[in-house]
N, C-alpha and C positions, 0 to 999 in steps of 0.2 A: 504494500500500500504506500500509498504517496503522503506525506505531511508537509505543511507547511509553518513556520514557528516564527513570533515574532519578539522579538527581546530589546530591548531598548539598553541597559544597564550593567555595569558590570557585577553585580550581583545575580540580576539576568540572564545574563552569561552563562555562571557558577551553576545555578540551577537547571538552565537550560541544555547542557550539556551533561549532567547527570541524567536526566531523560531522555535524552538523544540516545545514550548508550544505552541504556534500556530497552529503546524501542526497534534498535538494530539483534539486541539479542530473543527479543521475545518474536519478532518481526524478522527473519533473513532475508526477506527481497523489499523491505522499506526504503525508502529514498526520500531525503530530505533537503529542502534544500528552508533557509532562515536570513531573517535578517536577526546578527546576533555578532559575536566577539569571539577569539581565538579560541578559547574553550572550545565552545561549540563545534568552530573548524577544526579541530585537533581530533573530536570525536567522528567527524566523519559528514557533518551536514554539509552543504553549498552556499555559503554564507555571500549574499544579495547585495547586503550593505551591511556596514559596520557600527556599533550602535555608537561609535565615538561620536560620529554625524549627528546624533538624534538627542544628547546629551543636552536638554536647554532647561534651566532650572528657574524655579519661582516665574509667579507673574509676569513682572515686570521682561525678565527674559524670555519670554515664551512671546510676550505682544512684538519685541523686537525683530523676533524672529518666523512670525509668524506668514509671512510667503514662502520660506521654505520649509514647513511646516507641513503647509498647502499639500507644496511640489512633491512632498515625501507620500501623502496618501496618495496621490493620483501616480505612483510609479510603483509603489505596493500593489495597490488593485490589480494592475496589468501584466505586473510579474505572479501574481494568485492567479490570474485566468489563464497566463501563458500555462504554470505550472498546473492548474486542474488536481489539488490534490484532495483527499478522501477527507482530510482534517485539515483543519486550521487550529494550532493552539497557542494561545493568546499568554504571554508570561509576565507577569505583572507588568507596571508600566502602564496605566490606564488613560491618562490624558487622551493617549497615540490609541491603546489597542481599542476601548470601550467601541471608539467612531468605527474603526475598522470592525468590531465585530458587529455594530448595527447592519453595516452594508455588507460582510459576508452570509448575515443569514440570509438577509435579502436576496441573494445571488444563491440560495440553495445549499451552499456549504453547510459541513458538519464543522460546528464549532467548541472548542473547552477553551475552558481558561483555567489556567495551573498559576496558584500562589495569586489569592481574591485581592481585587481593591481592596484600600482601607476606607472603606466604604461607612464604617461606624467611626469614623475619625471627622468626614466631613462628606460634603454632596452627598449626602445619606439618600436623594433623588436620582440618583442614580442605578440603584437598584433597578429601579422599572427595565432599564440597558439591560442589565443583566439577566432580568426573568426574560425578556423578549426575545434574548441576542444568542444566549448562550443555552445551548446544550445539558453540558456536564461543568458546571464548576468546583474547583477542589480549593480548599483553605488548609492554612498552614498553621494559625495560629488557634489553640482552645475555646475561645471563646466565640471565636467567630457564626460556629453555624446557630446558636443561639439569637445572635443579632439579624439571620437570615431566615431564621426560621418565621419572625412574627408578618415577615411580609410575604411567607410562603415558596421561601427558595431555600432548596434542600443539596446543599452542598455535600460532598463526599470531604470530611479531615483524612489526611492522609499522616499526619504528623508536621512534623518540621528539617526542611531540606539540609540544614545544618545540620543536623546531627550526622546524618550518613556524610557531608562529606567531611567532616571534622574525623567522625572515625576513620575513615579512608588516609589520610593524611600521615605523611611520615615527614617530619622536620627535616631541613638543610642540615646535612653535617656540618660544612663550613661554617654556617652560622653558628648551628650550638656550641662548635670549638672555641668559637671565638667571643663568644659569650658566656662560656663555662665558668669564667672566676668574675662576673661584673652582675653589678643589680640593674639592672634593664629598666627603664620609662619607656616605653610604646607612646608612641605618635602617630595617632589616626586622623589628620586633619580632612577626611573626605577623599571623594576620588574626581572632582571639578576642579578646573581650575579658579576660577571666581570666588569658590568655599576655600581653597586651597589658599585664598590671598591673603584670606582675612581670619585665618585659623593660626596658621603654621607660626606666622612671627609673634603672635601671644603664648603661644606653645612656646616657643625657644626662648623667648624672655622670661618666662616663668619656669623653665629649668635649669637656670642659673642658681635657682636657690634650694635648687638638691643635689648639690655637689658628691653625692654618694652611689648619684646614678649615672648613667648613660642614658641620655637621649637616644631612642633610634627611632627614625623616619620611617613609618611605611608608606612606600612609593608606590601610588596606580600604576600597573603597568601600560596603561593608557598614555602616560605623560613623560616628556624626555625627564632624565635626570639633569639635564643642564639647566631645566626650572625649577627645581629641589634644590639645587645649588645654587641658583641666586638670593635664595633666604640665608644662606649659610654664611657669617664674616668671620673672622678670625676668632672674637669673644666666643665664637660658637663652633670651634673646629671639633669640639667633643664630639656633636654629632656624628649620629652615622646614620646613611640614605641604603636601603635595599629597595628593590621596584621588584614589585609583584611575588613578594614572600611575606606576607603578611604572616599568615599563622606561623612561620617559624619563628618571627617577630612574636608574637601571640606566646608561646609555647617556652620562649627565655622570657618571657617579659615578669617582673612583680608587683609593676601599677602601670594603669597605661591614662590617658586621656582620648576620649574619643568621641568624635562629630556624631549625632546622634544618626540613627538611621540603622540599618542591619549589619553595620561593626558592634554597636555594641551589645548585640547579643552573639556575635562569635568572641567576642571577649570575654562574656561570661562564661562561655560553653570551656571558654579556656582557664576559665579559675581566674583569671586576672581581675583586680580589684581596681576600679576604672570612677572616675569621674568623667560626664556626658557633658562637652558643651557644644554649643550652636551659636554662628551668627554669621547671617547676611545681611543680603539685599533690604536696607529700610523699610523701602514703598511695598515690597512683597513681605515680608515680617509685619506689617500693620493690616494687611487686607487678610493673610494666614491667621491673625492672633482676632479676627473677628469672626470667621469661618469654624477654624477649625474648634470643636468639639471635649477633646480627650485631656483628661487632667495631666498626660506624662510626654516627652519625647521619646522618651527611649523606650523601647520592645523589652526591658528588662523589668521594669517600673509597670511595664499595660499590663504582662503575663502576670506578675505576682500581685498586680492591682494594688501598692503601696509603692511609697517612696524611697527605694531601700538605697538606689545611686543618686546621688546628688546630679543636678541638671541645671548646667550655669549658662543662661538663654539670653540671646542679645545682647541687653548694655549690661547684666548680671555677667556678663563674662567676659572680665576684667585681668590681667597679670592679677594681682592682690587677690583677687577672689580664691582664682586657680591654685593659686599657695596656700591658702589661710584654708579652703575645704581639704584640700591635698594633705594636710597637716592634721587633720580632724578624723581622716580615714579611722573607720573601723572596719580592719584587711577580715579578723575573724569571720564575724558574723555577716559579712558581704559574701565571703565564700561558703558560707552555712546554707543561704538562701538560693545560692548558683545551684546546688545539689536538687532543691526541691523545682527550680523551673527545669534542670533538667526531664524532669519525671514528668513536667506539666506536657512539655514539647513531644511525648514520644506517641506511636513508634518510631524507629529511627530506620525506614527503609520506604521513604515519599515516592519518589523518583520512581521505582516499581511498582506503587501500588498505582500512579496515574497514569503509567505504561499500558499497566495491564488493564486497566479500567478502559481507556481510551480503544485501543485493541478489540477487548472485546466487545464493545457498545458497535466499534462498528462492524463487526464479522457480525452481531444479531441483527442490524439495522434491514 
């Protein structure tokens, strides 16, 4: 069977590419082809377009960018009809996929959408898309098909896609060598570069005053390191920049800092004891903080539904703040609470169960 897959992110990617493989083994004559990121190509898809392109964050950046935007749905659709495949699956990313999956079902397509809107976060109207559009939708997070349920859309939980690949995962030797005798600070400033502007130099100014660690940069492998290195001066040669080894980073690390979003629940899943901050765009952070819904940032804070990481937001995140919470850490009982959302997120084999769900929905169809 034929599939088509559409991924926007690099955490899109991550997951999208554990499914791919999936569907090549449950599937031996599948053919895929995606717009998606190296992952994905690695496992064997046809990758269309790169989701580097598609990368436009907040408000304000989306209206700037919004004729190519346009141009990106109108060369989607045409690469979906050239290809004619059996499925369409939608991987998070909703801005982009929701519109395309209104006009695939339109067009007759069988549609999923793997890893739901956060749809109970905000545009909670949005829903009606989703009963209309899609097929089979699957959620990643516990609480979700509860919030889907009252409007009568019955999602399949599959678990959460971290877990498998975190277990899959075998740390850089180099790295751990070289990290054997040092206390590690992890540096998650995002994977944009826009986030990346306005993260990284508060980060490095406010690791001056834990001289007992090392900084280390994890680097999107999306971005040169020659932009990683222009935050770096001499007061800051301590650093050190890897690109695209995060969880080896993750896996030496004993506190990290991190941009809120789906690092800092692979940070948990890694034991690291993390402080969450965030800040961008003004004009998009004043129309978000009116919208959006959800008491937390961070996936580690929604899952256990309390405050247990500290989340330093906007003009709350400060050099001083970042210190003065950094200093207040209680590493125990952060790591006490990691133990129990593991348990919340499981089972820990997503990626096969929407393989096979997908598969077989359409061999009965």
């Amino acid at each position: 069977m034929k599939y088509f897959l559409i991924v926007g992110e690099a955490s899109g990617d991550l997951h999208g590419s554990k499914l791919i493989r999936r569907l090549f083994e449950l599937d031996r004559n599948a053919l895929i082809q995606a717009w998606g990121g190296d992952l994905m190509s690695k496992e064997g898809a046809t990758i269309l377009k790169h989701y580097q392109e598609l990368a436009f964050m907040g408000f304000a950046e989306v209206i700037a960018n919004i004729g190519t935007i346009y141009k990106n749905f109108k060369i989607c659709k045409s690469q979906i009809l050239a290809f004619n495949p059996d499925a369409i699956i939608f991987v998070d990313y909703p801005g982009f996929n929701l519109r395309m999956a209104k006009w695939a079902k339109a067009a007759d397509f069988k549609t999923f959408y793997y890893i739901s809107p956060q749809l109970w976060a905000w545009k909670e109207g949005r829903v009606k898309h989703i009963k209309s559009s899609i097929d089979q939708l699957y959620t990643i997070l516990p609480f979700e098909n509860n919030f889907y349920k009252k409007y009568e859309v019955y999602p399949e939980y599959v678990g959460h896609p971290l877990l498998e690949a975190i277990a899959e995962f075998t740390p850089d030797t180099d790295i751990s060598k070289q990290f054997s005798n040092k206390k590690i600070l992890a540096l998650l400033p995002g994977s944009r570069k826009q986030e990346i502007s306005k993260m990284l130099p508060l980060y490095l100014k406010a690791a001056k005053n834990f001289p007992d660690y090392t900084p280390v940069i994890a680097a999107a492998p999306s971005l040169s390191m020659a932009f990683y290195e222009s935050f770096i001066n001499k007061e800051e040669s301590k650093s050190l920049i890897f690109q695209g080894r995060t969880y080896s980073i993750l896996a030496a690390a004993s506190l990290a800092w991190v941009s809120s979003g789906t690092a800092t629940l692979e940070t948990a899943l890694f034991g690291v004891p993390q402080i969450v901050c965030y800040t961008g765009n003004r004009l998009s952070y004043q129309i978000a903080k009116k919208l959006i819904k959800v008491k937390y940032i961070s996936l580690v804070n929604l899952i256990l539904d309390k405050p247990l990481l500290k989340e330093l937001i906007q003009d709350e995140f400060t050099v001083s703040n970042l210190v003065a919470e950094t200093n207040k850490l209680d590493s125990e009982k952060i790591k006490t609470e990691y133990l129990k959302l593991h348990d919340l997120l499981l089972p820990d084999n997503a990626s096969f169960q929407v393989a096979n769900s997908i598969i077989s929905k359409l061999k009965s169809a």
